[in-house]
N, C-alpha and C positions, 0 to 999 in steps of 0.2 A: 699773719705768720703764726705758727704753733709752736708751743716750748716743745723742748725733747722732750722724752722721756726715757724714765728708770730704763736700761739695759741698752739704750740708744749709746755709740761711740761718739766721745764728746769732740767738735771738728775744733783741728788744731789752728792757731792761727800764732801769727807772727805782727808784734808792735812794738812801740817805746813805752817803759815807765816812764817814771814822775824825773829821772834825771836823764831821761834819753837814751838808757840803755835798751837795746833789743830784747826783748822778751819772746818766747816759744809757747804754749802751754805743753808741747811733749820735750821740755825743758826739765821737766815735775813730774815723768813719768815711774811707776815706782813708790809715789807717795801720795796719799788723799790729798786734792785738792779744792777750798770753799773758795766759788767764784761769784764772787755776789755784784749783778748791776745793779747799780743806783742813778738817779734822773740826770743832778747835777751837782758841781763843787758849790760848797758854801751857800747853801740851803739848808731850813732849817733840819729837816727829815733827813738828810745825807750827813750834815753835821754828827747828827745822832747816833746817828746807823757808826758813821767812821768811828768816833768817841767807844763806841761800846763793844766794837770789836778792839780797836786801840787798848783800851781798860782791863779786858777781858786775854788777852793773848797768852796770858802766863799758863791760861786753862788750857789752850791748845797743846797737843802732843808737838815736839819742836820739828816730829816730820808731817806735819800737815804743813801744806804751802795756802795760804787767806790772800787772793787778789782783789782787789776792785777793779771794777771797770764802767766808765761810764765814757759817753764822746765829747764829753773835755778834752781839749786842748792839752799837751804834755807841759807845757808850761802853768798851766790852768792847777792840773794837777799837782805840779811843784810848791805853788803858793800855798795851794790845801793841803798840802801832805806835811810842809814847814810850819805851818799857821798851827794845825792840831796837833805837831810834835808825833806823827806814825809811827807806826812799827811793824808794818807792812807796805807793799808796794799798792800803787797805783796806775794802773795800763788807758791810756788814750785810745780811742779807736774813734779818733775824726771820720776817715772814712765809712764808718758806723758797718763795717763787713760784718766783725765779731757780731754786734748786737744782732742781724739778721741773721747771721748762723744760729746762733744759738734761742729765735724766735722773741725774744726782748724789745721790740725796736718799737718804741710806739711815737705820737706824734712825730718828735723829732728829737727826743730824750731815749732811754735806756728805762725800761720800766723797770720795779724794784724787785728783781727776782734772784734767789741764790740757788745756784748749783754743788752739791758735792759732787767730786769726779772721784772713782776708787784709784790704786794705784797703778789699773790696768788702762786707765783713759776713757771708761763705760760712767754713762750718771748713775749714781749712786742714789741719788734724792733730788725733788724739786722741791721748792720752797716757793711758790705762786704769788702769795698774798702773807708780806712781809710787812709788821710793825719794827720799825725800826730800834726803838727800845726793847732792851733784852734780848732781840737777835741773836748775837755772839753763843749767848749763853743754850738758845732752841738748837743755836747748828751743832755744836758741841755734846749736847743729851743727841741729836742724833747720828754721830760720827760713834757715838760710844754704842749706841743700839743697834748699827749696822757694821759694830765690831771693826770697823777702818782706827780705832782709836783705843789702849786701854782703860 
């Protein structure tokens, strides 16, 4: 499977977050949104990643929408989302649809790749090969360099 790419239209899909609610991505249309998969809940690498966008969120402009997504279980999700105290949501995609649309799907996890989408629903940026540490802070210098962000 191939990631998008930059100017490709990002395909919409429909799940539950962390508490069950339905989620859209053209829910968000309108507004940048960073959609970063990650492998799994409560690992150390995902821990990280969640932590430092968590920590970091005050930097984000408050109309940027920050998803995660990985195929966790929505309850799975819940534990992790309550456990690291979020401040963003969490999307399930058991059926692992999302992860093959948007070409993420490897073994049987969600490889660690983030998406910005602009506020027209086109990618913005791929982010391939993601250190979890500092993350937040790389998506943000480029939300503000592709001007989606003051």
């Amino acid at each position: 499977m191939e990631l998008l790419k930059v100017g490709d239209t990002a395909p919409d899909f429909e799940t539950v977050d962390q508490n069950g609610k339905t989620v859209k991505l053209s829910d968000f249309r309108g507004m940048p949104v960073v959609l970063y998969f990650y492998p799994k809940d409560n690992t150390p690498g995902c821990t990280v990643e969640a932590k430092n966008f968590r920590d970091n969120m005050d930097i984000f402009d408050s109309r940027v929408k920050v998803i995660g997504v990985s195929v966790d279980s929505q309850e799975s999700h819940m534990k992790f989302h309550e456990k690291l105290n979020l401040n963003f949501d969490l999307l399930s995609d058991k059926s692992k649809e999302i992860v093959k649309k948007y070409g993420v799907l490897g073994v049987s996890t969600a490889k660690r790749v983030t998406y910005i989408i602009d506020q027209n629903g086109k990618i913005a940026h791929v982010f391939e090969k993601v250190k979890p540490d500092g993350h937040a802070k790389e998506v943000y210098e480029k939300l503000k360099e592709l001007k989606l962000i003051n």
